[in-house]
N, CA, C and O atoms as a printed pandas DataFrame, in Angstrom:
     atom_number atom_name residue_name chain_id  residue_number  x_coord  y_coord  z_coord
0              1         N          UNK        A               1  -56.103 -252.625 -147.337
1              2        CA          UNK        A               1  -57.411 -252.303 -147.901
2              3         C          UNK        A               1  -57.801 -253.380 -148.899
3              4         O          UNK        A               1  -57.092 -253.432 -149.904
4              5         N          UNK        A               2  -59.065 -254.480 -148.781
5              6        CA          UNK        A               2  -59.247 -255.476 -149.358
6              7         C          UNK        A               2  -60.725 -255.235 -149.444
7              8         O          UNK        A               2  -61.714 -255.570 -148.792
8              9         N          UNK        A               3  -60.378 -254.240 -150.932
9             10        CA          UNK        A               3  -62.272 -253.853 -151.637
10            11         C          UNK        A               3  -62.399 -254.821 -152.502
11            12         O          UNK        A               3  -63.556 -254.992 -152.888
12            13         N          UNK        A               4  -61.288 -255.786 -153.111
13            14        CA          UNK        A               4  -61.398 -256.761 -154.212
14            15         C          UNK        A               4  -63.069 -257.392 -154.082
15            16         O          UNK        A               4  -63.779 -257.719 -153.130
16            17         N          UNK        A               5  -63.213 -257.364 -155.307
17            18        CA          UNK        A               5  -64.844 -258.171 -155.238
18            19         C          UNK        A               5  -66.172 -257.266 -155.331
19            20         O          UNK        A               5  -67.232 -257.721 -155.760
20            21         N          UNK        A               6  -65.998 -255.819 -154.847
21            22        CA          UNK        A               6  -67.203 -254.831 -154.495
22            23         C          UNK        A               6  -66.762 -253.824 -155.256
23            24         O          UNK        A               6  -66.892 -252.685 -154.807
24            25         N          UNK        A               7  -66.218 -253.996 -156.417
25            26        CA          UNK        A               7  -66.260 -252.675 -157.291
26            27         C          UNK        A               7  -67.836 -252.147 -157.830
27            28         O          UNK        A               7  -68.081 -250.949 -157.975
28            29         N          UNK        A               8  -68.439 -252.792 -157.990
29            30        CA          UNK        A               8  -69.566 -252.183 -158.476
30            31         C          UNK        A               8  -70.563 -251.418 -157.310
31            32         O          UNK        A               8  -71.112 -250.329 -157.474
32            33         N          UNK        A               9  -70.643 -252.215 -156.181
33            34        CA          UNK        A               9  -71.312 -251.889 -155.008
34            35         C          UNK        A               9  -70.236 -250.736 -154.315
35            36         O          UNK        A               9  -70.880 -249.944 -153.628
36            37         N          UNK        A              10  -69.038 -250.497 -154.320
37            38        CA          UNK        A              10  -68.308 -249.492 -153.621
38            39         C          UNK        A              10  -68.206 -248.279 -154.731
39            40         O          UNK        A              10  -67.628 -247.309 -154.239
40            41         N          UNK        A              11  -68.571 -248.092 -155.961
41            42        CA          UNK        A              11  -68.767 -247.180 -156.888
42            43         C          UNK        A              11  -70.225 -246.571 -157.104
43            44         O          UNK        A              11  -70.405 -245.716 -157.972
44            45         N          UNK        A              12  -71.318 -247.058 -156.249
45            46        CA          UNK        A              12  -72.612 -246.957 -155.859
46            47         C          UNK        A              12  -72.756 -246.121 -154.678
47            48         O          UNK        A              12  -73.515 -245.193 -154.394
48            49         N          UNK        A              13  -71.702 -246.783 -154.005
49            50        CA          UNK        A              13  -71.550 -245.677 -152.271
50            51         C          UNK        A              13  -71.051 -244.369 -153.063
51            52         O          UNK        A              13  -71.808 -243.455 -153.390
52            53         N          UNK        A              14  -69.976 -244.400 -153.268
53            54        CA          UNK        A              14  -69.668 -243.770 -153.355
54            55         C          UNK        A              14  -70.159 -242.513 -154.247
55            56         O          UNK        A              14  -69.901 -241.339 -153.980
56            57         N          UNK        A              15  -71.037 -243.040 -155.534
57            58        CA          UNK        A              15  -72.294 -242.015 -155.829
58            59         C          UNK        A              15  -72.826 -241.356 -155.109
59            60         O          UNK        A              15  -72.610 -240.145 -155.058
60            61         N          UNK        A              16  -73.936 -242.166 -154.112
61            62        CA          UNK        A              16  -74.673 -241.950 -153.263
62            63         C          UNK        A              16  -73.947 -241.212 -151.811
63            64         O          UNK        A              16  -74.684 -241.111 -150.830
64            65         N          UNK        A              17  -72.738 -240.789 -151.723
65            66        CA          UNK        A              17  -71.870 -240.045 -151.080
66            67         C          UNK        A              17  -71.453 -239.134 -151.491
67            68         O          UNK        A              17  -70.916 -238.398 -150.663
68            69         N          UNK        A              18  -71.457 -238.706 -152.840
69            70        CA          UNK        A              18  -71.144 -237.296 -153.541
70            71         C          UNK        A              18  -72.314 -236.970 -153.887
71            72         O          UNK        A              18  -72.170 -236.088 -154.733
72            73         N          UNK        A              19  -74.056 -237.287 -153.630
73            74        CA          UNK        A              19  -75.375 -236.651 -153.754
74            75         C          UNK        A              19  -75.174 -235.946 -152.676
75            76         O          UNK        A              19  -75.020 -234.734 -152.826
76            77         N          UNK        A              20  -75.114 -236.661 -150.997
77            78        CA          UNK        A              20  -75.292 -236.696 -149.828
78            79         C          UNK        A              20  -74.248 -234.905 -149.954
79            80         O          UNK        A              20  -74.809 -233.816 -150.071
80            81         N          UNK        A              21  -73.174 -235.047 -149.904
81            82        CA          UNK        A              21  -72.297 -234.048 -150.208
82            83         C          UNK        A              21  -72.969 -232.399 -150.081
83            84         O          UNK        A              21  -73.238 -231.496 -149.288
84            85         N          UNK        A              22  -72.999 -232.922 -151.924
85            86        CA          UNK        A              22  -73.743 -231.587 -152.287
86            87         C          UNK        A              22  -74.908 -231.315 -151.449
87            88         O          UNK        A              22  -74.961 -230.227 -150.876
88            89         N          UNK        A              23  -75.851 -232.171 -151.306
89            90        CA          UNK        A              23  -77.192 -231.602 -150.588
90            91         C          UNK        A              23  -76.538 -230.940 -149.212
91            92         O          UNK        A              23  -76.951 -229.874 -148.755
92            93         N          UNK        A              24  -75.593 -231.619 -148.685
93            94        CA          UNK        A              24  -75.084 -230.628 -147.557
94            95         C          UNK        A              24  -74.891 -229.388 -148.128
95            96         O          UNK        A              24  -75.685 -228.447 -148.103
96            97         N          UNK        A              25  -74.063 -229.416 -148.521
97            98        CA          UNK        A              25  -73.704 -227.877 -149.321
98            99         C          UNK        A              25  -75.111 -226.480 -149.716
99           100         O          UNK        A              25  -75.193 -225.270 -149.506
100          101         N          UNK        A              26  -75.922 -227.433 -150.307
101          102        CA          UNK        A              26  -77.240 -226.949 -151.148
102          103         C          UNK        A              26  -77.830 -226.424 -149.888
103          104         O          UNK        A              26  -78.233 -225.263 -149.825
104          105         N          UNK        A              27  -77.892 -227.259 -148.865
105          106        CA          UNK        A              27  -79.718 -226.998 -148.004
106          107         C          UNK        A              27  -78.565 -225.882 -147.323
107          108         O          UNK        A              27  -79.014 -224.745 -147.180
108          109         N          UNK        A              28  -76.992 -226.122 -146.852
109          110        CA          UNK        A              28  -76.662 -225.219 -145.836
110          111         C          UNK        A              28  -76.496 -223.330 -146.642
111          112         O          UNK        A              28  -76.277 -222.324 -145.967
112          113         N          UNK        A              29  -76.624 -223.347 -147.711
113          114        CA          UNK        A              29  -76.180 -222.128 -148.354
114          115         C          UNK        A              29  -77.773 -221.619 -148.602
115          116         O          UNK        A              29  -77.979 -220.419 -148.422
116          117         N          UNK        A              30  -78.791 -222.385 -148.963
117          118        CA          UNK        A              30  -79.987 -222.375 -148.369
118          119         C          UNK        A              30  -80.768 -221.582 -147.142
119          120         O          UNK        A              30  -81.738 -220.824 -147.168
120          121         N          UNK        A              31  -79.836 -222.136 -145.916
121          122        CA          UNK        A              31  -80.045 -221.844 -144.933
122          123         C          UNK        A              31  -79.528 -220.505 -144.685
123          124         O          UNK        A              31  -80.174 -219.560 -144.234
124          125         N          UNK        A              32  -78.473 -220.512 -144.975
125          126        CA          UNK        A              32  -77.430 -219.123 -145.234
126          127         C          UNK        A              32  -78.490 -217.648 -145.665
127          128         O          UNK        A              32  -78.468 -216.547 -145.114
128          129         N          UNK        A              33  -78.946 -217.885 -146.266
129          130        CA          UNK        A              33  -79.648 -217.077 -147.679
130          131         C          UNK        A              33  -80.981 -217.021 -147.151
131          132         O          UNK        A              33  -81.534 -215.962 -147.448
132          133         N          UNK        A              34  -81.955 -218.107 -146.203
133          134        CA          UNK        A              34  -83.235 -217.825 -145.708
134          135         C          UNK        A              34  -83.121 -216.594 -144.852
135          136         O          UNK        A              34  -82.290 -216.479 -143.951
136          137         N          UNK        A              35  -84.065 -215.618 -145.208
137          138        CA          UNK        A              35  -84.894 -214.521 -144.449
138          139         C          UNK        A              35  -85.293 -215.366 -142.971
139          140         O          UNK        A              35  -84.676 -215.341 -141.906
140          141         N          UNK        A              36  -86.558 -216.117 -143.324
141          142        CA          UNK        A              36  -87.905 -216.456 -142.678
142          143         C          UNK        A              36  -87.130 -217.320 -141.370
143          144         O          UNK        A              36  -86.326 -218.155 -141.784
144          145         N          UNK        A              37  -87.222 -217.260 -140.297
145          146        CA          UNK        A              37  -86.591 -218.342 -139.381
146          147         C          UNK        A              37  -86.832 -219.763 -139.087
147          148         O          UNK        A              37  -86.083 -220.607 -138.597
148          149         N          UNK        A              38  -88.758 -219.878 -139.737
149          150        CA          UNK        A              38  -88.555 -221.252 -139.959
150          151         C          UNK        A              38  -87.944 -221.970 -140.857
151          152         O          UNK        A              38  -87.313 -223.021 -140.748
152          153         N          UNK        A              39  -88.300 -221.004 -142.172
153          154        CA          UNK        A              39  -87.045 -221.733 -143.348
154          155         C          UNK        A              39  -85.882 -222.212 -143.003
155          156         O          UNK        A              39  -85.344 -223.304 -143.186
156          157         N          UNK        A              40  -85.509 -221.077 -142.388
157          158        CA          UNK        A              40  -83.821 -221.507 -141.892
158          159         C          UNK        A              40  -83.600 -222.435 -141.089
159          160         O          UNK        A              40  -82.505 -222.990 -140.992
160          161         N          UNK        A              41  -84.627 -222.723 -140.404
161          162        CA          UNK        A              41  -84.779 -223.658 -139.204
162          163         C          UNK        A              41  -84.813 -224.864 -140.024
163          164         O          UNK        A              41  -83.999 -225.777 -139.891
164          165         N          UNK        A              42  -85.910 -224.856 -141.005
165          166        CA          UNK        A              42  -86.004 -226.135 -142.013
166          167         C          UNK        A              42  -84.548 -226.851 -142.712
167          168         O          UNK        A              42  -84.155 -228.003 -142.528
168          169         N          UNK        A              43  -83.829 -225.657 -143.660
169          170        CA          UNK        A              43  -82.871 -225.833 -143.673
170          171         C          UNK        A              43  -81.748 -225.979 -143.432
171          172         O          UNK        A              43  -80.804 -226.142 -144.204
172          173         N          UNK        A              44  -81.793 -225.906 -141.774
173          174        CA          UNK        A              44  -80.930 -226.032 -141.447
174          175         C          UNK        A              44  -81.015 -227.462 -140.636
175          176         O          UNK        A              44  -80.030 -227.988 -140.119
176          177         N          UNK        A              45  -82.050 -227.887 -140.611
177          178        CA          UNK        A              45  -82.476 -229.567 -139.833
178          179         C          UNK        A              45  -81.834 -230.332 -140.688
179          180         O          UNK        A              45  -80.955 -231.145 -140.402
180          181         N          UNK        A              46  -82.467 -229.966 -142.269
181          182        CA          UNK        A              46  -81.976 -230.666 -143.710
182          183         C          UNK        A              46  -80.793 -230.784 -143.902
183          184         O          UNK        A              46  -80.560 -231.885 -144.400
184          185         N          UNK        A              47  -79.521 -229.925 -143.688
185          186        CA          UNK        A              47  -78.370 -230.134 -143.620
186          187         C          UNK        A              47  -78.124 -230.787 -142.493
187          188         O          UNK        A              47  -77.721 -231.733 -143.171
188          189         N          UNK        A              48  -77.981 -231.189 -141.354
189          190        CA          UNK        A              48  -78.057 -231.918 -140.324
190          191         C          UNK        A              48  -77.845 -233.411 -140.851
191          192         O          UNK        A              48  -76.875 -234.169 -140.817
192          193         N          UNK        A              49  -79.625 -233.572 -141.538
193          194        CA          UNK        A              49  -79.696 -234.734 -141.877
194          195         C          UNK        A              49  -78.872 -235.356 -142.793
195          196         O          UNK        A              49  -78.408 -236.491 -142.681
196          197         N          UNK        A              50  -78.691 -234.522 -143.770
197          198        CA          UNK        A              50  -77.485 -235.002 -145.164
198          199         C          UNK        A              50  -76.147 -235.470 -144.666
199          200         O          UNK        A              50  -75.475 -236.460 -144.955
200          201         N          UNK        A              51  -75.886 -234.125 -143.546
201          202        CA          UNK        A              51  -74.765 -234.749 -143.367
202          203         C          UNK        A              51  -74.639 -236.251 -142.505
203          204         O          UNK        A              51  -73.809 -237.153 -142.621
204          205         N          UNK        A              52  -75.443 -236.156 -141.889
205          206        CA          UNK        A              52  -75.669 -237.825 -141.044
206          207         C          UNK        A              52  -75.730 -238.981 -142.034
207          208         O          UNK        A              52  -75.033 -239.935 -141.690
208          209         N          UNK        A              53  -76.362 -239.122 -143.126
209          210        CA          UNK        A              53  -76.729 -239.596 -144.329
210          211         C          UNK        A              53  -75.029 -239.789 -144.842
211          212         O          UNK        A              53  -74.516 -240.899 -144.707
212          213         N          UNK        A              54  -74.250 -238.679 -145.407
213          214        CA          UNK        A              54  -72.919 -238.643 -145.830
214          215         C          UNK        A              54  -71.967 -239.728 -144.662
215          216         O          UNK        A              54  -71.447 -240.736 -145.140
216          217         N          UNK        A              55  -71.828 -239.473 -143.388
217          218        CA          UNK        A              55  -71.661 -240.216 -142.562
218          219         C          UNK        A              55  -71.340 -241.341 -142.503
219          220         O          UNK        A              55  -70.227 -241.843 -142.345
220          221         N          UNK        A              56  -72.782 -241.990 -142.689
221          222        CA          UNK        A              56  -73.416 -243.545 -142.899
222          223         C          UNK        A              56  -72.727 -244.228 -143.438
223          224         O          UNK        A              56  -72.178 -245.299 -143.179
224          225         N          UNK        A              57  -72.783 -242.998 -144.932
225          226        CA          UNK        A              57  -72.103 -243.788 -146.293
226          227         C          UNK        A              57  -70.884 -244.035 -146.317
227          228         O          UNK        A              57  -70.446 -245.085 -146.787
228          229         N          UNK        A              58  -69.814 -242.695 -145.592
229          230        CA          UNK        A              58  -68.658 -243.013 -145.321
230          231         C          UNK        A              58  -68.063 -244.123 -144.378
231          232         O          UNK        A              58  -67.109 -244.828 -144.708
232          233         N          UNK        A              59  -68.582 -244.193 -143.423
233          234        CA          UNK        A              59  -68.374 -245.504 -142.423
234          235         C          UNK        A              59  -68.560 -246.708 -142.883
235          236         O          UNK        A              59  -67.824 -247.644 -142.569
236          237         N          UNK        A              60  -70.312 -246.897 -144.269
237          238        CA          UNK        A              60  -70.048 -248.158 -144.965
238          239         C          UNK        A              60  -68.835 -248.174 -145.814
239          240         O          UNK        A              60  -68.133 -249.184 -145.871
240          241         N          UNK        A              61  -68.603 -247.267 -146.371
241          242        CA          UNK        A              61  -67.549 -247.432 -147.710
242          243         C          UNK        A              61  -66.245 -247.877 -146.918
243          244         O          UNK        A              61  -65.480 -248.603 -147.551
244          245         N          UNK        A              62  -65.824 -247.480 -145.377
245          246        CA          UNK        A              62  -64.498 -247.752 -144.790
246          247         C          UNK        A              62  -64.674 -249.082 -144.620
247          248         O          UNK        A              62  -63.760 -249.853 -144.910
248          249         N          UNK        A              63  -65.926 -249.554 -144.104
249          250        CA          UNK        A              63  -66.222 -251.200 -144.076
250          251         C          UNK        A              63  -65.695 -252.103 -144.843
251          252         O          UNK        A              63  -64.910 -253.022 -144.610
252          253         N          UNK        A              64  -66.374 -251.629 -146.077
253          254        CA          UNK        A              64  -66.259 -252.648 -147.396
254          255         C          UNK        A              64  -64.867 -252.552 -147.343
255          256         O          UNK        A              64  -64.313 -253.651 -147.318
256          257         N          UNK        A              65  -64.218 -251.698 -147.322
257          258        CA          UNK        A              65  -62.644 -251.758 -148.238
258          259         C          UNK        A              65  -61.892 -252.781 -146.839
259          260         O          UNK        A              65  -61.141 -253.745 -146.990
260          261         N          UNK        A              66  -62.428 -252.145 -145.408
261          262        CA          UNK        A              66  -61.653 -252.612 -144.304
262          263         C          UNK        A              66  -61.241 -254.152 -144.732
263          264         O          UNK        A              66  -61.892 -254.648 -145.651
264          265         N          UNK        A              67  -60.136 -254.982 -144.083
265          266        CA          UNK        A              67  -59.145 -255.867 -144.322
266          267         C          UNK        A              67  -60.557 -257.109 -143.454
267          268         O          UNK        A              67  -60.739 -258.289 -143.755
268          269         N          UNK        A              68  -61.168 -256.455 -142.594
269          270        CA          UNK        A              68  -61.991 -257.689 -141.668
270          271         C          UNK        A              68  -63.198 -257.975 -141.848
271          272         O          UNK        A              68  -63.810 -258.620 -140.997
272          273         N          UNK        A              69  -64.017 -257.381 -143.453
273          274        CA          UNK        A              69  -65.111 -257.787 -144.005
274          275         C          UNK        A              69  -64.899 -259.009 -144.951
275          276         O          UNK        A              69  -64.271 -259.195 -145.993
276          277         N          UNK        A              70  -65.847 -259.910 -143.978
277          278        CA          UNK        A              70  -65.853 -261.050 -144.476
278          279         C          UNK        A              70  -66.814 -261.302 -146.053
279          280         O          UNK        A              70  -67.938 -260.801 -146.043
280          281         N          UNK        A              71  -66.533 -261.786 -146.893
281          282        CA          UNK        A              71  -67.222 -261.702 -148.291
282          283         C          UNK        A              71  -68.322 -263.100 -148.250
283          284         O          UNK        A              71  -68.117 -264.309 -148.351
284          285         N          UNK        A              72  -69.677 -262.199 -148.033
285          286        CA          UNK        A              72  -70.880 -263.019 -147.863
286          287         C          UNK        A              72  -72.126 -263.107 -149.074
287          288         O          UNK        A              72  -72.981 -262.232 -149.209
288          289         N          UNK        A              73  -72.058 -264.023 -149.691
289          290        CA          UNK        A              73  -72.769 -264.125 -150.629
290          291         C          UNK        A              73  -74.312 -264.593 -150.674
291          292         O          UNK        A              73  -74.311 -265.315 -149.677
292          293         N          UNK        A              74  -75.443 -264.646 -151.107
293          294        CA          UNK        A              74  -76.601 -265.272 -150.894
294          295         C          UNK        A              74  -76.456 -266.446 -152.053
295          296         O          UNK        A              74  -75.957 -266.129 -153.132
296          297         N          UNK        A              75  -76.796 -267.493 -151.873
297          298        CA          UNK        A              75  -76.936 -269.002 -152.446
298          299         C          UNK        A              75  -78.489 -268.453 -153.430
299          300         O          UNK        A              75  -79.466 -267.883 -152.945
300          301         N          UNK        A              76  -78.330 -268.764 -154.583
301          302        CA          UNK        A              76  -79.220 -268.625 -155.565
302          303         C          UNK        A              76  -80.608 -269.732 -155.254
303          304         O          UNK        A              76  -81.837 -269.693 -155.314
304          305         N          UNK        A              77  -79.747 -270.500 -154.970
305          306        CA          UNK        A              77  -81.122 -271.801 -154.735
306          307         C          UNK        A              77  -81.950 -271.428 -153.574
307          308         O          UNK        A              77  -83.158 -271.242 -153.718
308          309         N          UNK        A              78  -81.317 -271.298 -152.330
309          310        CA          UNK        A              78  -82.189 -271.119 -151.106
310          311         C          UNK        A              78  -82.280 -269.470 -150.452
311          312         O          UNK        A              78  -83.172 -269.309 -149.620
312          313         N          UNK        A              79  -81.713 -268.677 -150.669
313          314        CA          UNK        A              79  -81.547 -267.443 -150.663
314          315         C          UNK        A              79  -80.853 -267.377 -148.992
315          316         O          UNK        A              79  -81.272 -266.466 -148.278
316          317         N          UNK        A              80  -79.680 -268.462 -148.338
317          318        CA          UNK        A              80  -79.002 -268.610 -147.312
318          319         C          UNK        A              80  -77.656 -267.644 -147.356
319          320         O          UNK        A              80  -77.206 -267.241 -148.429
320          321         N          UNK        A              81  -77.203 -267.393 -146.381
321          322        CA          UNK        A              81  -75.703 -266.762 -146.640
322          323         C          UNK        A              81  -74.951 -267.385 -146.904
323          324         O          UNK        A              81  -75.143 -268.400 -146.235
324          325         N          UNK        A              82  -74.079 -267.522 -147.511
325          326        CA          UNK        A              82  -72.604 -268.538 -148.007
326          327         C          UNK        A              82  -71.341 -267.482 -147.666
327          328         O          UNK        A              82  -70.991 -266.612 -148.464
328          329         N          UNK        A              83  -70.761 -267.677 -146.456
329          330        CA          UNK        A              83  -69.429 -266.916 -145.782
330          331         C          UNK        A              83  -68.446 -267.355 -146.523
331          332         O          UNK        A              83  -68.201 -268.542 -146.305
332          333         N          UNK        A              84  -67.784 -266.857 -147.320
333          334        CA          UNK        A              84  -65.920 -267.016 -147.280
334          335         C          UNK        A              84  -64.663 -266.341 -146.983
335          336         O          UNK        A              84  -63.540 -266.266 -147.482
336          337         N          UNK        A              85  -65.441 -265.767 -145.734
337          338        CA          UNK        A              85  -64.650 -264.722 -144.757
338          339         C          UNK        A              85  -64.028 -263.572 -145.495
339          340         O          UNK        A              85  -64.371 -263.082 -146.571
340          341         N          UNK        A              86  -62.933 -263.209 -144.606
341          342        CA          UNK        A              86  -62.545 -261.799 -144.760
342          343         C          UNK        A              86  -61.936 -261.832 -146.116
343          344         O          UNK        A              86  -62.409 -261.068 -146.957
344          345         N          UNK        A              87  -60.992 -262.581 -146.429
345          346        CA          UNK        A              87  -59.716 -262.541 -147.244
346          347         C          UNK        A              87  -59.601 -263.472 -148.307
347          348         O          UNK        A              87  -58.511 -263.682 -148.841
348          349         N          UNK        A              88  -61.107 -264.300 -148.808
349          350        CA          UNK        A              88  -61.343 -265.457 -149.658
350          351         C          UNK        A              88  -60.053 -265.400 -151.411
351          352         O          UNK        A              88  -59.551 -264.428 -151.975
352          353         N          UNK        A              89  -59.986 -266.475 -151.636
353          354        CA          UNK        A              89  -59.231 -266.642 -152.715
354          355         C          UNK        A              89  -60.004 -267.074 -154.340
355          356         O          UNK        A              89  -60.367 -268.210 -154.649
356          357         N          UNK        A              90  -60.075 -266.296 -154.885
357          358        CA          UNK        A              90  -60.503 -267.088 -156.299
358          359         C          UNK        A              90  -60.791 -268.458 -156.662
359          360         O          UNK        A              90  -60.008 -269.115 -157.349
360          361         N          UNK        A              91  -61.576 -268.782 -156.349
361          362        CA          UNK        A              91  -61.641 -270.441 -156.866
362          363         C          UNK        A              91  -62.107 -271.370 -155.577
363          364         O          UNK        A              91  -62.106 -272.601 -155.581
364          365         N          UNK        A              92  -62.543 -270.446 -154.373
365          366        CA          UNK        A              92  -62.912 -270.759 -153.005
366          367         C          UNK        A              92  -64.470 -271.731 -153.454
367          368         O          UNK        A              92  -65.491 -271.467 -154.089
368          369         N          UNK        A              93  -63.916 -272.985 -152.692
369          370        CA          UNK        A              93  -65.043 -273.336 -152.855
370          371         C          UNK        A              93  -65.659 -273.743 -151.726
371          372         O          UNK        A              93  -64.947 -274.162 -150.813
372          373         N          UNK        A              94  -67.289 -273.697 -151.540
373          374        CA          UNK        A              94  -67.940 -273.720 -150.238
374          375         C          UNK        A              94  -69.138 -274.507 -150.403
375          376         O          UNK        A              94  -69.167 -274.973 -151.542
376          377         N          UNK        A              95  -70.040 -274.805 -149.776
377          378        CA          UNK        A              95  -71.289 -275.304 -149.681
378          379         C          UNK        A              95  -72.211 -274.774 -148.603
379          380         O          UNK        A              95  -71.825 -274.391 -147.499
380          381         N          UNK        A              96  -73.323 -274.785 -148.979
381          382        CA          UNK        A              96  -74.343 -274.064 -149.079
382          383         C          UNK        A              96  -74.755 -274.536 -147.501
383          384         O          UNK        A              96  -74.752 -275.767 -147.508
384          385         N          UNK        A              97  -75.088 -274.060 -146.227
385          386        CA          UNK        A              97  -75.703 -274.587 -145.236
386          387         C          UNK        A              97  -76.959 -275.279 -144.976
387          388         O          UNK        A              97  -77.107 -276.419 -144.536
388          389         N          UNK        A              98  -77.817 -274.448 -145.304
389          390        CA          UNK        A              98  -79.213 -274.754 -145.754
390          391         C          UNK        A              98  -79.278 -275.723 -146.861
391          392         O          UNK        A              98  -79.925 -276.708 -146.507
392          393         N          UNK        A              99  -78.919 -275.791 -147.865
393          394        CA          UNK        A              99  -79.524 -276.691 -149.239
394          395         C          UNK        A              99  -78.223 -277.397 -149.637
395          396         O          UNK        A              99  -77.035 -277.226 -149.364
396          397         N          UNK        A             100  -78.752 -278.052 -150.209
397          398        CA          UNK        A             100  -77.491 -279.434 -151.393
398          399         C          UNK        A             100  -76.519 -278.230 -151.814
399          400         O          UNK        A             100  -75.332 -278.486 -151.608
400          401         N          UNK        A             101  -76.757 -277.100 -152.305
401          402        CA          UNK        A             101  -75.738 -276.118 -153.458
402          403         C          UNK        A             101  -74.088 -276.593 -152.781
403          404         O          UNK        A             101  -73.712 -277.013 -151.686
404          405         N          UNK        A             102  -73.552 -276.335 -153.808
405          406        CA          UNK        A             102  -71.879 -276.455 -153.893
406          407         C          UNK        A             102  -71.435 -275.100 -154.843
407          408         O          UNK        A             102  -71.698 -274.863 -156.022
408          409         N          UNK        A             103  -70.590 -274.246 -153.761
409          410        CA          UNK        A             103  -70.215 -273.150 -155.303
410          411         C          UNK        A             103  -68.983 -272.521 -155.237
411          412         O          UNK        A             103  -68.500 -272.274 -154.132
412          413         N          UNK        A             104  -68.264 -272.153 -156.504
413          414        CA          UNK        A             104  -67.202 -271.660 -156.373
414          415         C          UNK        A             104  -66.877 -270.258 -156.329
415          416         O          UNK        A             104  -67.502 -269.479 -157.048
416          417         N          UNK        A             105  -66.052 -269.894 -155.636
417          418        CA          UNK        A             105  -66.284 -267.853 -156.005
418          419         C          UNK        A             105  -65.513 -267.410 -157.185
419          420         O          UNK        A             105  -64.325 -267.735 -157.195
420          421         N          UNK        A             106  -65.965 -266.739 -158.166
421          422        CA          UNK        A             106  -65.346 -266.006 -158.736
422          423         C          UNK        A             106  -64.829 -264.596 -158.810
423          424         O          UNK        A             106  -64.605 -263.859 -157.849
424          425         N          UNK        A             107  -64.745 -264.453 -159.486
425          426        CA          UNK        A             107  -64.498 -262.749 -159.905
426          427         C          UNK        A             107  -64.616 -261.940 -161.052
427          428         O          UNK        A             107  -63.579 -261.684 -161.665
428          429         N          UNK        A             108  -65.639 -261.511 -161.437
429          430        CA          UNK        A             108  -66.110 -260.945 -162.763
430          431         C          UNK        A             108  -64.385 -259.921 -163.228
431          432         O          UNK        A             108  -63.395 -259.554 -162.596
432          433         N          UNK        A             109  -64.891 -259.820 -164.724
433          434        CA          UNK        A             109  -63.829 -258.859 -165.304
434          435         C          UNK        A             109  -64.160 -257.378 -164.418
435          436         O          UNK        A             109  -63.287 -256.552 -164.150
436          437         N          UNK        A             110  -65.524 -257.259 -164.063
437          438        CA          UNK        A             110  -66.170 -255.523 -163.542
438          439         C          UNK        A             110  -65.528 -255.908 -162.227
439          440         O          UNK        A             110  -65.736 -254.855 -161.623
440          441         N          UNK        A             111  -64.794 -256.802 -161.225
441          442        CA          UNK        A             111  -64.057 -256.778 -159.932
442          443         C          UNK        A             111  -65.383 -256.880 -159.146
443          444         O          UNK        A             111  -65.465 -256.374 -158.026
444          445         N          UNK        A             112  -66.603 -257.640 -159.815
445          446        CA          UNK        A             112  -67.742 -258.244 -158.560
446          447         C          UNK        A             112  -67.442 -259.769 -158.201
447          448         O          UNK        A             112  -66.848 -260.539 -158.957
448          449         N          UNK        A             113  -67.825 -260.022 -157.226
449          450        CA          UNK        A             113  -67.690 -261.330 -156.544
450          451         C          UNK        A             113  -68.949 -262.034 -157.368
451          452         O          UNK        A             113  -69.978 -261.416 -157.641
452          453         N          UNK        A             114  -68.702 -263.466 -157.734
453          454        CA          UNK        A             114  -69.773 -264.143 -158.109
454          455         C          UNK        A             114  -69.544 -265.676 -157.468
455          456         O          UNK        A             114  -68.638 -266.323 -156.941
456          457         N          UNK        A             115  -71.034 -265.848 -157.877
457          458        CA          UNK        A             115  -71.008 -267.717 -157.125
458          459         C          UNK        A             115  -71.289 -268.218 -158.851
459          460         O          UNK        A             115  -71.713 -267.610 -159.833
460          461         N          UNK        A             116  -70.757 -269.795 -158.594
461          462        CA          UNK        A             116  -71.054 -270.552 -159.781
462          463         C          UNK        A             116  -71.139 -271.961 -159.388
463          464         O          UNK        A             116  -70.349 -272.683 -158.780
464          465         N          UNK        A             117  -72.300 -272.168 -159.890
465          466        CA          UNK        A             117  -72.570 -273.410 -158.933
466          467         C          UNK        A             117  -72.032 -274.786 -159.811
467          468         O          UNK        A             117  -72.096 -274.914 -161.033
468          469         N          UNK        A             118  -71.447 -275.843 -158.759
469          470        CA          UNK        A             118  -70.744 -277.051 -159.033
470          471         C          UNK        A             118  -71.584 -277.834 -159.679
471          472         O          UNK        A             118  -72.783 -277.561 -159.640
472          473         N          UNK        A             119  -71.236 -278.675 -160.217
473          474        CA          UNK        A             119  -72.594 -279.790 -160.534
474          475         C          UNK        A             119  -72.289 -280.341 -159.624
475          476         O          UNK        A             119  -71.170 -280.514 -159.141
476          477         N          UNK        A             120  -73.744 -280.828 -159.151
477          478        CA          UNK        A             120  -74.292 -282.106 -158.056
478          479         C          UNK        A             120  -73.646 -283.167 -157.960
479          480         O          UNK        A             120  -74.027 -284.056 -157.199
């Protein structure tokens, strides 16, 4: 499991995966509790959807951590992708496809991936 680099973005999923959650929970006890059959019908589409939503999030979050996500950055200057594959090392340095940029990867103290660009 190689989440190194996406702590901030894999603590975001994972928010947005314990909303998804509860609203399952919410619309289906909802549904539980509706009289009216379209209500229930409503709420019960709504849980459907959450949980598809929960899903999503879980399959991205297995992504990020998975060993074969390559760590892709956008270049500040030209807004290009800058790849340093799956398993990059601290201090990786790359250049920019599109534009002159030269940059090195870091790693914030918060465990985000950063670019820092070389001088010219």
């Amino acid at each position: 499991m190689s989440a190194r680099g996406y702590t901030r973005d894999l603590a975001h999923l994972r928010e947005d995966r314990e909303f998804e959650e509860a609203a399952v929970k919410r619309y289906g006890q909802m549904a539980a509790e509706a009289e009216d059959p379209a209500i229930k019908a409503l709420f019960t589409e709504l849980t459907r959807g959450e949980a598809g939503h929960r899903r999503g999030l879980r399959h991205v979050i297995e992504r990020v951590e998975g060993p074969a996500t390559p760590v892709v950055l956008v270049c500040p200057l030209c807004a290009w992708e800058i790849d340093f594959g799956p398993d990059p090392r601290e201090g990786a340095e790359a250049k920019c496809r599109m534009c002159p940029g030269k940059f090195v990867l870091g790693l914030t103290d918060g465990g985000d991936w950063t670019l820092e660009r070389l001088e010219p």
